[in-house]
N, C-alpha and C positions, 0 to 999 in steps of 0.2 A: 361397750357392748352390753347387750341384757344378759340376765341368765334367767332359764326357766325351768323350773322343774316341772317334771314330768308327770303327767296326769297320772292319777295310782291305778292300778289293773284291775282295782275293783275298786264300783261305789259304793263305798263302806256306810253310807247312813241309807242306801236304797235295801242292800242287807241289814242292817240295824237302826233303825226307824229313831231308835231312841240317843244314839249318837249326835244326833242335829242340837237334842239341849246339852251337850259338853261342846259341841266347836267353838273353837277360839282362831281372831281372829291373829298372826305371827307375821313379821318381817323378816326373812330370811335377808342378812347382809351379803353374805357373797364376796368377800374381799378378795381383790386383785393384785397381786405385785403393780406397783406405782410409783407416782410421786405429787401425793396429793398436795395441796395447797390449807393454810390453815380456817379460810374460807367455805371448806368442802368437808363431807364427810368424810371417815377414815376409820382405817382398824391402823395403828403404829404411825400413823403422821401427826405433824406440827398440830397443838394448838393454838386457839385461840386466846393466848393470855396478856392479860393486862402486864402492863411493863411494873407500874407499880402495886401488882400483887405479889406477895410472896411465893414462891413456888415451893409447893408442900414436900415434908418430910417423913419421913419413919426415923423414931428414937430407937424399937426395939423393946426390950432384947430380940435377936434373933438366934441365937446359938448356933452360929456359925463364924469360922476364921477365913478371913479376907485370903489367906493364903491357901487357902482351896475353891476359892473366886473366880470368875474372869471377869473381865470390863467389858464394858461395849463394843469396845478398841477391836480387843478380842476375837471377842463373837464376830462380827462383820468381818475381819479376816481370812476366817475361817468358812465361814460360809462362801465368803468370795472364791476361795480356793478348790471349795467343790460345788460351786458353778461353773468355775474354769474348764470343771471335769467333765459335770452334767452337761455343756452346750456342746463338749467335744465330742460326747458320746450321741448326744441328737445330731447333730452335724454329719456325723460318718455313720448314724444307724446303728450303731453298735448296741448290746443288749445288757450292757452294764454301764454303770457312770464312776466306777470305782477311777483311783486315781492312777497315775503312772508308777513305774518302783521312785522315779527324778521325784515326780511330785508328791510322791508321799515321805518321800526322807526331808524335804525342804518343809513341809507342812509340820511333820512330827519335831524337826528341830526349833522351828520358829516357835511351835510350843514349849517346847525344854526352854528356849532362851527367855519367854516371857515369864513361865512360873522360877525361873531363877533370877529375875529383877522382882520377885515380890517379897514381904516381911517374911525376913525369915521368923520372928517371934510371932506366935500366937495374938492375934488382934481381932478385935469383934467390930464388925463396920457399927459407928454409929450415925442418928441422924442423913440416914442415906436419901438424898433426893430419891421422888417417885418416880413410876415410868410411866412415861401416857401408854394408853391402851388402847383407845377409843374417841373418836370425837362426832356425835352425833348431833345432826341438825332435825327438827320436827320437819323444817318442810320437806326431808329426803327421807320418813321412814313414818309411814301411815301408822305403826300402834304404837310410836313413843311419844307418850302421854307425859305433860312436862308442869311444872309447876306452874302459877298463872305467874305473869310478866315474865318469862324465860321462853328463848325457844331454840336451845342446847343444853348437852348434855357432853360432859367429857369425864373422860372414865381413866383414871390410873391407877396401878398399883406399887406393893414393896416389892422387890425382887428377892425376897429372901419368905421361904414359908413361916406362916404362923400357926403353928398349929394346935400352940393355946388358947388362942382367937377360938369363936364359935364357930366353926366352918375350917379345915382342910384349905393349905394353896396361901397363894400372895394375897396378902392384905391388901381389897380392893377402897379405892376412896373415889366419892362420887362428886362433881360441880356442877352446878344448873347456872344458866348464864341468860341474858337479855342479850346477844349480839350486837344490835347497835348501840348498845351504850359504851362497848369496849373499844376505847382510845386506843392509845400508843401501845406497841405489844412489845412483850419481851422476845428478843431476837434470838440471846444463846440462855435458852433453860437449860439448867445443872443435871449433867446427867448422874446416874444414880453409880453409886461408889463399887460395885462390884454386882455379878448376878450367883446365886446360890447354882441357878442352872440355864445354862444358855438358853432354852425354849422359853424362858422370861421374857425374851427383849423382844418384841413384834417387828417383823421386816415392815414398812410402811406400805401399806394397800388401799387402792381407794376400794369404793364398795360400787354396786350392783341390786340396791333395795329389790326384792321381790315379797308380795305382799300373796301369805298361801295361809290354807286353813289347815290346825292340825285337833286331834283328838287324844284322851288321855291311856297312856300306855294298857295297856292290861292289867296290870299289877295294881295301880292306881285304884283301876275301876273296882277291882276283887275287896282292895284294903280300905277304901275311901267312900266309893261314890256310887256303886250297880255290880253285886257278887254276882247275880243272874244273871246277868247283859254278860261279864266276863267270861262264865261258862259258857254259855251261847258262841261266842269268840274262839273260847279256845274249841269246843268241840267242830264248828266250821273249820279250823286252821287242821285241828286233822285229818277234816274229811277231806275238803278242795286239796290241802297241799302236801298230802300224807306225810305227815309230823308223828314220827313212834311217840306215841305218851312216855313223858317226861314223869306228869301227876301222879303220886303214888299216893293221895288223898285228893278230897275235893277241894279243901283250902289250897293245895298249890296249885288251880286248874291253870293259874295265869300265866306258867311254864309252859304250856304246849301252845300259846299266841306267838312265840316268835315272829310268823308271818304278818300278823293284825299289826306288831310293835314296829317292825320296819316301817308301814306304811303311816302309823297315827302319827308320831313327832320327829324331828327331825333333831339329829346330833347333831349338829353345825350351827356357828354362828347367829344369832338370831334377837330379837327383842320381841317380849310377849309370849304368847303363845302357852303347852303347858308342862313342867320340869320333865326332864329326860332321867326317871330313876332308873338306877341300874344296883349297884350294892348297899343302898339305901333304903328302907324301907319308907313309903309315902308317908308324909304326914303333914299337920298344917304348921305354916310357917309362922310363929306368934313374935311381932313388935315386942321389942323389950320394953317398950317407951307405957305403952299403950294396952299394949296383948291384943290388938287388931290382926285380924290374919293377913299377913300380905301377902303379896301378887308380885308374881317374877316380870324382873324388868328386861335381864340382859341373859345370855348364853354364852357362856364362851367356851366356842368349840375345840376339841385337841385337832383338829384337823377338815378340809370339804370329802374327803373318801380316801379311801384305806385302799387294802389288794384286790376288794373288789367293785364294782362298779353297779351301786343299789341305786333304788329308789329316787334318793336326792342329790345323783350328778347328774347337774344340767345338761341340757339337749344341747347348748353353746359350746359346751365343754369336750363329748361325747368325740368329733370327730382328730382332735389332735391326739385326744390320747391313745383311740386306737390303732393312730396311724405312727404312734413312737413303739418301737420294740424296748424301750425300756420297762421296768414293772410299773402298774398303772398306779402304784401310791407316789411315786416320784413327785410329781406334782402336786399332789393333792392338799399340801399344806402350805398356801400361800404367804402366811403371817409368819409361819414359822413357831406359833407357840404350842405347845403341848403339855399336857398336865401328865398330875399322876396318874401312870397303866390306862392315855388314854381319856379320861375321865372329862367331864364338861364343870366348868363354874356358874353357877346358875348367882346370880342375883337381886335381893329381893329388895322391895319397896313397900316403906307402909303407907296405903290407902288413903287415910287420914291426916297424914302431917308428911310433907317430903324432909322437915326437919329432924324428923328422927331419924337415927343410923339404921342405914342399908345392913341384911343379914347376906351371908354367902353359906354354899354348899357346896364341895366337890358330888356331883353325882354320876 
């Protein structure tokens, strides 16, 4: 099925003329609960790996003990368990997915028994296999721009945060591939030795490519690129959508845009397009390699919608969830991963060489 997002309620460059020179063009992914094939694109499915490639590691450190871990094993368990819950409550209409008292004493024990088969001593995972994240094909996502003789891209991470790293979150590591040259594949890749936190491991989704135009926050514009165009913004967001001024100077005007920010970028999923800052302030993203500014490759969303239903849930979407009495976040997070408070992982790329290492930011 497609997914389409919804035209926005205003035409923001018929109001702001000068917005047309910041659109950029984004592929919103869209992931699906599935069961992709390694041939396909994916958010948490099989890649495409050579049998005789190594499959990559994390040495660390990570400062973290395996005995406050879980496995894969785990996680899937558990999730399953409150599926079991969530289809009983869709099932009968009921307006919670909480579990039964049966099934929450069997859930809570199967936990005790697993964390009481782990080290009891203090142990640091090392060397932990990565997780795939991502497996992206050029011919399924119109702005992923790929190195020449390549046309994928597969994206995994550490499950353990690095937060000495430049960048907040799991250490992502990036693969560019030629498809048809990869032979024999590896059947059972190593999965990684424990997760710091279960919203690490992605349930496997296929995707939904939607190719939409977005524009730079407000914030962006104030600190970076048009202080006037900004103010113009926010002063419309208080007229059309009476917004109490937030600005208690003219430099914070980009506080009372709330309304302008919903509509320019989208939190979710996505490749291109332009970073979704939030507790970060804008700035350019400089190559270590080079000091070239780079250009964001990937997004990775904490979720497609939250309690409420904005801007960017699809019109595909729209009618199951308002016809479940569950809360309308229930679903809303198909992969299952979730960052800090929420938070998106933006990914960047330098321009000039794909050989240089990738930068990340939680934003």
């Amino acid at each position: 099925m497609t997914r389409t997002t919804p035209d926005r309620p205003f035409d923001l460059e018929a109001l702001f003329p000068e917005l047309a020179g910041y659109a950029r063009g984004a592929t919103r992914l869209h992931p699906r609960a599935g069961s992709p094939s390694v041939q396909e694109s994916s958010v948490g499915g099989p890649l495409l790996w050579p049998a005789d490639e190594p499959w990559p590691t994390c040495s660390g450190p990570h400062g973290v003990w395996m005995s406050g871990c879980a496995t894969a094993d785990d996680i899937r368990h558990d999730r399953a368990a409150q599926a079991a819950a969530t289809g009983r409550a869709v099932r009968e209409g009921a307006k919670s997915d909480k579990m039964t008292p049966q099934e929450r004493t069997a859930f809570l024990e199967s936990r005790r028994a697993r964390r009481a088969a782990q080290p009891s001593e203090p142990e640091e995972p090392e060397f932990t296999a990565l997780v795939p994240i991502a497996q992206l094909y050029a011919r399924d996502i119109p702005d992923l721009k790929t190195p020449p003789g390549t046309d994928l891209l597969q994206v995994l991470w550490c499950p353990f945060d690095h937060d000495s790293r430049d960048g907040e979150g799991p250490a992502v590591t990036l693969r560019w591939r030629d498809s048809s040259t990869v032979g024999a594949l590896l059947e059972e890749p190593p999965e990684a030795a424990g997760f710091e936190y279960e919203d690490y491991l992605p349930d496997p989704c296929v995707l939904h490519p939607e190719r939409i135009t977005e524009y730079p926050l407000a914030v962006h514009l104030h600190e970076e690129l048009d202080p006037g165009l900004c103010e113009r913004i926010a002063a419309w967001c208080r007229e059309i959508h009476s917004v109490a001024p937030q600005a208690a100077a003219p430099e914070l005007s980009w506080m009372d845009a709330d309304p302008y920010d919903e509509m320019s970028a989208t939190h979710t999923w996505k490749i291109g397009g332009w970073p979704f800052w939030s507790f970060r302030d804008p700035m350019p993203i400089r190559c270590k390699t080079c000091t070239a500014t780079m250009t964001p490759l990937l997004q990775i969303g904490s979720g497609e919608w939250f309690t409420g239903l904005g801007y960017w849930t699809p019109f595909e979407d729209l009618p199951d969830i308002l016809a479940c009495p569950l809360p309308r976040h229930t679903f809303g997070n198909p992969p299952h991963i979730a960052l800090a408070h929420g938070y998106r992982l933006q990914v960047y790329v330098c321009p000039d060489s794909y050989g240089h290492p990738p930068r990340q930011y939680l934003m």
